[in-house]
N, C-alpha and C positions, 0 to 999 in steps of 0.2 A: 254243620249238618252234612252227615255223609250220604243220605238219601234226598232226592226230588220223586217224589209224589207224583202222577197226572193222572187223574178222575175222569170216570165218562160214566155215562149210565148201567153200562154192563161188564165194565173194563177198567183194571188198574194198572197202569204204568210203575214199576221202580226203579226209578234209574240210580246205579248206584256212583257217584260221585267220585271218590276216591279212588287209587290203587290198589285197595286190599280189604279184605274182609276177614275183618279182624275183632276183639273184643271189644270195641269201640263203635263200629258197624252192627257188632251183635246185637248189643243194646238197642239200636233202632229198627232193626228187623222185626227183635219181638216184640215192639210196640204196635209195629205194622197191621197185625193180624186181623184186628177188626176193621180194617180198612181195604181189606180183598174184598172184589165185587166176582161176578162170575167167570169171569175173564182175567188172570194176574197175570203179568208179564215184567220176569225178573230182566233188567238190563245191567249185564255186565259188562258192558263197553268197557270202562279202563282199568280192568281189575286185572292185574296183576299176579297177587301175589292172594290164598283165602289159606287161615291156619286153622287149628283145629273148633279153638270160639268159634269161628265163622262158619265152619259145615255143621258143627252143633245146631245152630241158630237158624240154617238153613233146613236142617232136616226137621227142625223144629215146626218149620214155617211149611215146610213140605206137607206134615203131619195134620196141621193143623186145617188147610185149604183142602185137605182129604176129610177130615171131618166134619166140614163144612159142606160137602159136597160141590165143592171150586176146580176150576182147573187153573192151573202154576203153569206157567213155562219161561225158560231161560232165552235168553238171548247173547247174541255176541262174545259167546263163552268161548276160549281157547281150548285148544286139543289139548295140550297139560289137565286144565280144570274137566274136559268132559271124561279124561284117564279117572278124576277124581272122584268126580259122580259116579262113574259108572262103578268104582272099588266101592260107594257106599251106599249102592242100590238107589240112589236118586231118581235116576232118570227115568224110572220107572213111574214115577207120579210128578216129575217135573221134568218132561223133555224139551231137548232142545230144539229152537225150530230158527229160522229168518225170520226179522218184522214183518219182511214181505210178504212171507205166507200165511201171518197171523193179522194183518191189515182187514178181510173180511169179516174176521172176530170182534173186532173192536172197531167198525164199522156200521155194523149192524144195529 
């Protein structure tokens, strides 16, 4: 399993496990989808390395939490990956933020 889950009433945690977001990661991304609550917060702590599956998958999920009317946001993203997002118009409907400042969200 390259993702852990954490659930709360208005908020979903994805922490993602691995080094990389990849074809293998992709796969559990788009399963993710019906499991966004109001509040989704993508954790990339140890990620590395994300190839093209994995921004697919991503903008996939981006898409889809907009269609929902969800808010997405990243976490623990390195300057490389926010170069990435930002080249793929992401961050526009999943910005990046600190936990810290997203703690009243998922508190609430």
């Amino acid at each position: 399993m390259t993702l852990k889950v954490e659930q709360g009433n208005e908020f979903t945690i994805i922490h993602i496990q691995n080094d990389s977001v990849d074809a293998t990661s992709a796969k559990e991304i788009s399963g993710i989808k019906d499991r966004m609550n109001q509040t989704t917060i993508m954790d990339f702590g140890p990620v590395m390395f994300i190839n093209s599956a994995g921004i697919s998958a991503l903008l996939k999920l981006v898409i889809e939490a907009r269609k929902q009317g969800k808010k997405l946001y990243a976490v623990n993203v390195t300057a490389h990956h926010r170069k990435v997002f930002e080249m793929v118009d992401m961050l526009r409907y999943m910005p990046i933020a600190k936990m810290e400042d997203l703690l009243p969200l998922i508190k609430a």
